[in-house]
C-alpha positions in Angstrom: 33.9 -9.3 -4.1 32.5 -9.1 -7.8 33.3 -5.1 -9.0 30.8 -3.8 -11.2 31.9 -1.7 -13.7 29.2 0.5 -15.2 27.3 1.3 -12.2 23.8 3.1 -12.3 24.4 7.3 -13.1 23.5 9.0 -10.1 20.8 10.8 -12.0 18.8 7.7 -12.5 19.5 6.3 -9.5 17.7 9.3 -7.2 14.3 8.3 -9.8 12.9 6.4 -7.4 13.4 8.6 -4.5 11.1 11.5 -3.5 10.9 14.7 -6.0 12.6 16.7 -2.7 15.8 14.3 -2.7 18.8 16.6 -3.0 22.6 15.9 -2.6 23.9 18.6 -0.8 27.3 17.2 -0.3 29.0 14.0 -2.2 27.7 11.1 -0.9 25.1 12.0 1.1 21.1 12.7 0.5 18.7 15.0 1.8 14.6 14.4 1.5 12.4 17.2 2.3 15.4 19.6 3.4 16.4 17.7 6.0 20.2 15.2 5.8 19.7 11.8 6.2 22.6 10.9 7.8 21.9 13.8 10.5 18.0 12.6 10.8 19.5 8.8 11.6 21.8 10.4 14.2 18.9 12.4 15.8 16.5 9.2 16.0 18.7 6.2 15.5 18.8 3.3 13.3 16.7 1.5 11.6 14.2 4.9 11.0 11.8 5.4 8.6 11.2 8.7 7.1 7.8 10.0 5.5 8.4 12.7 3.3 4.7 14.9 3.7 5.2 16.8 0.4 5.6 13.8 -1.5 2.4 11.8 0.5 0.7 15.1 -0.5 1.7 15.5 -4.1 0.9 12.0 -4.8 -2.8 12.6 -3.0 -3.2 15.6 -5.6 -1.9 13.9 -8.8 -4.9 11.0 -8.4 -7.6 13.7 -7.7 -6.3 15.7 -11.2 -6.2 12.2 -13.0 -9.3 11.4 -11.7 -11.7 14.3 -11.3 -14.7 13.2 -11.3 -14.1 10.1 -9.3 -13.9 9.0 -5.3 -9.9 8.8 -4.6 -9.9 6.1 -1.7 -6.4 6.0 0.3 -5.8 2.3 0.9 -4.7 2.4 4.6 -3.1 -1.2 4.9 0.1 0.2 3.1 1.0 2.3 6.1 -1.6 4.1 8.5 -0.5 6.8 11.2 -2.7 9.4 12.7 -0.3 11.9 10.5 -1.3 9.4 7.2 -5.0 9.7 7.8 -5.1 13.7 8.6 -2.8 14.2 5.3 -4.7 12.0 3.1 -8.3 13.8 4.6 -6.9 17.1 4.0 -5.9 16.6 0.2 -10.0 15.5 0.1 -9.5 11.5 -0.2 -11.3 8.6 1.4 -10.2 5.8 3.3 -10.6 2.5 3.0 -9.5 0.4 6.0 -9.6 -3.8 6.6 -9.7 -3.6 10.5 -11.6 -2.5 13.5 -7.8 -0.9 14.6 -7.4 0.8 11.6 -11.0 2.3 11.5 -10.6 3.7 14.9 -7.3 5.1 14.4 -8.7 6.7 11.5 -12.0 8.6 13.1 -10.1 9.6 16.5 -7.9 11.3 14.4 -11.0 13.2 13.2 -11.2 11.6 9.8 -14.5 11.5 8.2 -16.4 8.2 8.6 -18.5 9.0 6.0 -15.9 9.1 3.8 -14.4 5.6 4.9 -14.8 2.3 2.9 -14.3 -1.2 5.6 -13.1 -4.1 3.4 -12.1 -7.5 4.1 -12.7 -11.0 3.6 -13.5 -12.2 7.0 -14.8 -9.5 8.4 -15.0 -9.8 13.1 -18.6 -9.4 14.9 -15.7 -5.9 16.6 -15.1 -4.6 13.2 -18.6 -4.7 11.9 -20.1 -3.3 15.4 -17.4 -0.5 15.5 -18.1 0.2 11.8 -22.2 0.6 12.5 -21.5 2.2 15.5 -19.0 4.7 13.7 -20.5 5.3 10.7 -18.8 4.2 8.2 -19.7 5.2 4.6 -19.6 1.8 3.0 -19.3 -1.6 3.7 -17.9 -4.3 1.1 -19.8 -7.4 1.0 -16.8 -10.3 0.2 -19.3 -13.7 1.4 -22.5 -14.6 1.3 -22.5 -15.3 5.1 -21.6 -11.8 6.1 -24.7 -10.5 4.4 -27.6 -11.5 7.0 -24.7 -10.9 9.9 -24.6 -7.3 8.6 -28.3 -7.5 8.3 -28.8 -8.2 11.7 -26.2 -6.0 13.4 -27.8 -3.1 11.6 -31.3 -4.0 12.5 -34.5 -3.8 10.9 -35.2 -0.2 11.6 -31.4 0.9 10.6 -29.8 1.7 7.4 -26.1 1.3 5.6 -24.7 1.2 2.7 -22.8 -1.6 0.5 -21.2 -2.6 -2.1 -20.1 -6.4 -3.3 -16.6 -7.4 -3.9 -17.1 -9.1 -7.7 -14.5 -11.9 -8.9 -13.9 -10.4 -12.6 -11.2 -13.8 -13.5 -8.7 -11.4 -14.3 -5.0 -12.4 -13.4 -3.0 -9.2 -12.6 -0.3 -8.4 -10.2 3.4 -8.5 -10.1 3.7 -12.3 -7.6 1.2 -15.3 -7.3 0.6 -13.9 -3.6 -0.8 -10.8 -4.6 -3.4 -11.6 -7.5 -6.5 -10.9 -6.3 -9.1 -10.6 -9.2 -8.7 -14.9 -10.1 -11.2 -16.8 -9.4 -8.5 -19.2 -7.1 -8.0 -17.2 -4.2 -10.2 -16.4 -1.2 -11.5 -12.8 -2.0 -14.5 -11.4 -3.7 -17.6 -13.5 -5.4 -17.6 -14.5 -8.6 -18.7 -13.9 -11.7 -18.4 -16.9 -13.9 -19.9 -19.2 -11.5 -22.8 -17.4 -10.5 -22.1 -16.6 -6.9 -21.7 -12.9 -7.0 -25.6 -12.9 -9.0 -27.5 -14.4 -5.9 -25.2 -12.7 -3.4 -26.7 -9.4 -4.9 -30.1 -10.8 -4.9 -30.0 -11.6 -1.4 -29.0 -8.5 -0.8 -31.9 -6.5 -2.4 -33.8 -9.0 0.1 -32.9 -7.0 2.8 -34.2 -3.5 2.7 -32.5 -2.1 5.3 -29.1 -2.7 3.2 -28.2 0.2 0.2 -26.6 -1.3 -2.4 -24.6 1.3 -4.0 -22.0 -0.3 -6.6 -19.6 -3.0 -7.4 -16.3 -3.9 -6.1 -13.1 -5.5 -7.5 -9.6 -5.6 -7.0 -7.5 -7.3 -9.5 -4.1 -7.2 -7.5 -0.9 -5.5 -6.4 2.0 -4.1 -8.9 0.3 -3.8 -11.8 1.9 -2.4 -14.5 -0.3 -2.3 -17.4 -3.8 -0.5 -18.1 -4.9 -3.6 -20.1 -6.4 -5.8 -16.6 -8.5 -2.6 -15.7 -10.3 -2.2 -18.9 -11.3 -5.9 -19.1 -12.4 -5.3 -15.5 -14.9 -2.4 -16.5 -16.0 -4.3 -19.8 -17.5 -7.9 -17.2 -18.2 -5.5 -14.3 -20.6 -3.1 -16.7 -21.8 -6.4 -18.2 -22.6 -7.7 -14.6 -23.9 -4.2 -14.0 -26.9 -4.7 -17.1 -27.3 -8.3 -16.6 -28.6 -6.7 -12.7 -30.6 -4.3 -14.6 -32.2 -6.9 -17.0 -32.9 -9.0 -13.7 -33.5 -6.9 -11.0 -34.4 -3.4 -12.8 -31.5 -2.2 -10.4 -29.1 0.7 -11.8 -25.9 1.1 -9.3 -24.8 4.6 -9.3 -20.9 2.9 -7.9 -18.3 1.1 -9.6 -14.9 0.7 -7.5 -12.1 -0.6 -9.6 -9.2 -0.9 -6.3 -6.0 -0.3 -7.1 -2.7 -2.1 -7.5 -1.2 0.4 -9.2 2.8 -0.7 -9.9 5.1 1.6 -8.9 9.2 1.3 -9.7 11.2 0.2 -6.8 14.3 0.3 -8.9 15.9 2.4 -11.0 14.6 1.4 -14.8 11.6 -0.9 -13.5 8.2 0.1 -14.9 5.1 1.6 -13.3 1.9 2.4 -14.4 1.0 5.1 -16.4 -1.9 7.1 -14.1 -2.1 9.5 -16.9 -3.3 6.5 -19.6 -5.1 4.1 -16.9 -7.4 7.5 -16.3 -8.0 8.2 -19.9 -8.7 5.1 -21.2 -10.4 4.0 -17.5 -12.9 6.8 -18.6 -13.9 5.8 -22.3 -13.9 2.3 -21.9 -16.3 2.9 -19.0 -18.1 5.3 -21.4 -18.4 3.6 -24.0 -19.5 0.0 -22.2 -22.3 1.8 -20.2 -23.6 3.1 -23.9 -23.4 -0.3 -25.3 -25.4 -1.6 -22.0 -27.8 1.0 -22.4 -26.8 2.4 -18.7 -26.3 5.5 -17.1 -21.8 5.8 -16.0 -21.6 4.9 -12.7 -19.0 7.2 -10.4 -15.8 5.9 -10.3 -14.3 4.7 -7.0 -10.4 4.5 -7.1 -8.1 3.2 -4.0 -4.8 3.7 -4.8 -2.4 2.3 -1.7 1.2 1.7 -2.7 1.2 4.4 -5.1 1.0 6.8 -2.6 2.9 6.0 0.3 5.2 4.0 -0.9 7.8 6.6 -3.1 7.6 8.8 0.1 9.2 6.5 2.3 13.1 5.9 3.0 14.7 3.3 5.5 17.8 3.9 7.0 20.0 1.4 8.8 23.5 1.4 10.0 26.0 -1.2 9.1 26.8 -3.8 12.2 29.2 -6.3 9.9 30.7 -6.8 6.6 30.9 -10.7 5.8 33.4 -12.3 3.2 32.2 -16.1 2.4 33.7 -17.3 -0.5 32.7 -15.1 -3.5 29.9 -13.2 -1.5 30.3 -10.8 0.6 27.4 -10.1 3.2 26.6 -6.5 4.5 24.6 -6.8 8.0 22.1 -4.3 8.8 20.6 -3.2 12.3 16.9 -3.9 10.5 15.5 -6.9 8.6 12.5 -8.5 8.2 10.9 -7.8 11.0 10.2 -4.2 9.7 10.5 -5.5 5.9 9.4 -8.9 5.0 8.7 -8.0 1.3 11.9 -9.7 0.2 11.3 -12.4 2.2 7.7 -13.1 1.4 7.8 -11.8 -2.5 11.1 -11.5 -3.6 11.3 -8.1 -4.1 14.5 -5.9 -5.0 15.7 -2.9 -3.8 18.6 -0.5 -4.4 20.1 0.3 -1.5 22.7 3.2 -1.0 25.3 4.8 0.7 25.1 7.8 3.0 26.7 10.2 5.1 30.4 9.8 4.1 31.4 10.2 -0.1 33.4 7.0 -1.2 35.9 6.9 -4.2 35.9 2.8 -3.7 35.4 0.7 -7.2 31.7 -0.4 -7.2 30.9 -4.3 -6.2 27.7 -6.7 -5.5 27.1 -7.1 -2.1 24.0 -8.6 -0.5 22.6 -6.7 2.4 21.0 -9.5 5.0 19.2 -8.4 8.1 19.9 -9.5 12.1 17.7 -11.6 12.3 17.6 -15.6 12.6 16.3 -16.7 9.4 18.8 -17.6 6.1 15.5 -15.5 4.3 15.8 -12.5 6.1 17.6 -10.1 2.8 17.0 -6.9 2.7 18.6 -6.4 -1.4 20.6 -9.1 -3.4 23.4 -8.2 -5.8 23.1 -4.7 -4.5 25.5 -2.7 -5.9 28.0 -0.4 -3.2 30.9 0.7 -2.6 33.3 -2.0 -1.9 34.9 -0.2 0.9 31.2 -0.4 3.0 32.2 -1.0 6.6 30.8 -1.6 9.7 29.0 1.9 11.1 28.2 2.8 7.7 24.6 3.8 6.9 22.6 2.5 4.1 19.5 4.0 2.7 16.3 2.3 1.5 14.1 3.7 -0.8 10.6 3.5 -2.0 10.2 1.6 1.9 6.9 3.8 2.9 4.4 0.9 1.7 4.0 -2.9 3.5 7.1 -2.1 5.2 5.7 -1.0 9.1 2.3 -1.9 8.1 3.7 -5.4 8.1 6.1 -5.2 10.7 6.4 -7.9 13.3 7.9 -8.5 16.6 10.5 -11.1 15.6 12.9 -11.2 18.1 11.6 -8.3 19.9 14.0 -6.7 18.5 10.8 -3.6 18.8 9.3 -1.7 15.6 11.3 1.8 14.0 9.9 5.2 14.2 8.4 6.8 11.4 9.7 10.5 10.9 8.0 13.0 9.0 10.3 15.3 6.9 9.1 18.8 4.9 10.6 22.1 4.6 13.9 20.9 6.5 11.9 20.2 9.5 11.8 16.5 10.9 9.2 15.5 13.5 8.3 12.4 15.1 5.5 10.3 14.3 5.5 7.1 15.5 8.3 6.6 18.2 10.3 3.7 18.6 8.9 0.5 20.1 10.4 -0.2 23.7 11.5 -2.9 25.7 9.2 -1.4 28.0 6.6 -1.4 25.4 7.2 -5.3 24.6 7.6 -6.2 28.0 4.2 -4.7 29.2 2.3 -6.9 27.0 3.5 -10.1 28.8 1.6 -10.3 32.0 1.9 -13.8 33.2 4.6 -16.5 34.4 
């Protein structure tokens, strides 16, 4: 076991965690009044907990950044009934990639009006429940699903659009999840033309509204840079369409992507710049262009949920193999393949009992059946961690459940909301019962 000697100060170690994390006694945490060690007794291991204040806060810092903009909540981070009544109560949109999520969404009273349906591939069942809801915009990402929406709409019916453009930016923090190249299998592109007639055919069909232009450059991005060279070829697109078409689009949705840290020291993107300079670039290219500033449309996902969640697993096994020692975790990568699919890095830590133990580099691995399946490499804990220990996770509220499988059916963690030292369930623990009602035939 390597030691470490100059481990993290616990001062910068709690920046990634929610603003309510407190330390009420050595070597354990609380988030949003409420001890994690006692919330992992109450619902068991592996649990996730959703700290509402934070999800709030985070809600309220976009709309000050952005006041005169749409603030969109991207629901494929996490979605819960709680997620969509918190985010519509702090006055955001939603934007949502699924039929399931869309649903979820307006039974849980959220305005459809005030829902944007994205995705590349879009099924006949989430175009029909998004007519049939009402959804307040739908983004165009092929030419094919154009006169399918067309027609599901019918000639005497009416929605809105927008088109998802290609700007050939390359921004994001892995290969996987760059989205604004012109090498992937989102939006229509600029450079070749496509996105030009796709727009054209639109304004073919009068019973489509074409209402603005869409991009989204990627995930983790760290650097204000990739958005302005977005607004400076989307407002060009925008007054090439004018010179063309005579069309002025009162929309411009820039995504979002925005980075956040997941460890102690990593960077994150400074909403405070990306909204100043967001605004005068945009200013000052639609005065160049000789067009009218189109509202800003903002869909921040990660950015939100993810600070405001925290895992917690208890320790089943403590591994020596040569000079690496593995800690074993109740959880994995059925409720976190991030590490598996990009690599990422966390920073685990040890709660619920204060340890005077030197410092050493463990890796924490998962249960399950796959030599992939790490939760954090080189993680640095105390190196008397044991079995029955717990470990806490954070920055684990975004692509963590939202990407959760059934890998096995080992059955999904609940999701705990925490404020005010109160804890309440959200979403409870998948069953066998649950799994085992889904599987109706010998």
């Amino acid at each position: 076991m390597t030691t470490v000697h100059e481990p993290i100060t616990a001062a910068a170690e709690l920046a990634v965690w929610p603003a309510s994390t407190t330390e009420p006694r050595p070597g354990d945490l609380a988030v949003g009044g409420v001890p994690l060690a006692e919330a992992a007794e109450r619902f068991g291991t592996p649990v996730y907990l959703l700290d509402e204040a934070e999800v709030r806060d985070r809600c309220r810092t976009y709309r000050d950044a952005f006041p005169d903009a749409d603030i969109v909540y991207a629901a494929k981070a996490f979605l819960c009934r709680a997620m969509a009544h918190w985010t519509a109560e702090e006055g955001l949109g939603l934007d949502v990639c699924s039929a399931g999520e869309l649903e979820l969404a307006v039974t849980t009273g959220f305005p459809a009006e005030r829902i944007v349906l994205h995705g590349n591939a879009k099924s006949p069942r989430d175009l029909d429940t998004a007519l049939r809801l009402g959804v307040g915009r739908i983004v165009i990402d092929s030419p094919s699903e154009i006169a399918r929406l067309a027609a599901a709409v019918g000639p005497d019916g009416h929605q809105k659009v927008m088109v998802r453009v290609v700007p050939g930016i390359s921004a994001g923090g892995h290969e996987k999840i760059r989205t604004g190249t012109d090498d992937q299998k989102f939006g229509l592109s600029i450079a070749d033309g496509h996105a030009q007639h796709a727009i054209a055919r639109i304004l073919d069909q009068p019973q489509l509204e074409l209402t603005g232009l869409h991009c989204h450059l990627g995930s983790q991005i760290t650097s204000v840079k990739p958005y302005l060279v977005a607004v400076r070829r989307l407002v060009g697109l925008m007054a090439r369409l004018h010179e063309q078409h005579g069309l002025v689009l009162p929309e411009l949705d820039l995504g979002g992507g925005h980075g956040i840290a997941y460890r102690p020291g990593e960077p994150a993107l400074d909403l405070t710049a990306l909204a100043r300079k967001v605004r005068a670039e945009l200013a000052d290219a639609c005065t160049t262009a000789g067009l009218p500033v189109p509202r800003l449309i903002i869909e921040p996902g990660r950015a939100i949920a993810g600070p405001a969640g925290i895992a917690v697993y208890r320790v089943l096994s403590v591994k020596h193999t040569g000079e690496h020692v593995f800690v074993a975790v109740d959880g994995g990568m059925s409720d976190n393949p991030r590490p598996a699919l990009y690599g990422v890095r966390y920073t685990p830590r040890l709660i619920g009992r204060h340890s005077t133990a030197d410092r050493a580099r463990v890796t924490v691995v998962g249960r399950h059946c796959e030599a992939g399946d790490i939760l954090a490499a080189d993680a640095d804990l105390p190196a008397d961690v044991r079995p029955g220990d717990l470990l806490a996770i954070p920055v684990a509220g975004a692509y963590h459940l939202s990407m959760a499988s059934g890998y096995n059916l080992v059955g999904r963690p609940p999701v705990v909301a925490v404020r005010a030292g109160s804890a309440r369930l959200l979403v409870r623990r998948e069953s066998l019962e649950d799994i085992r009602s889904r599987d109706v035939g010998l």
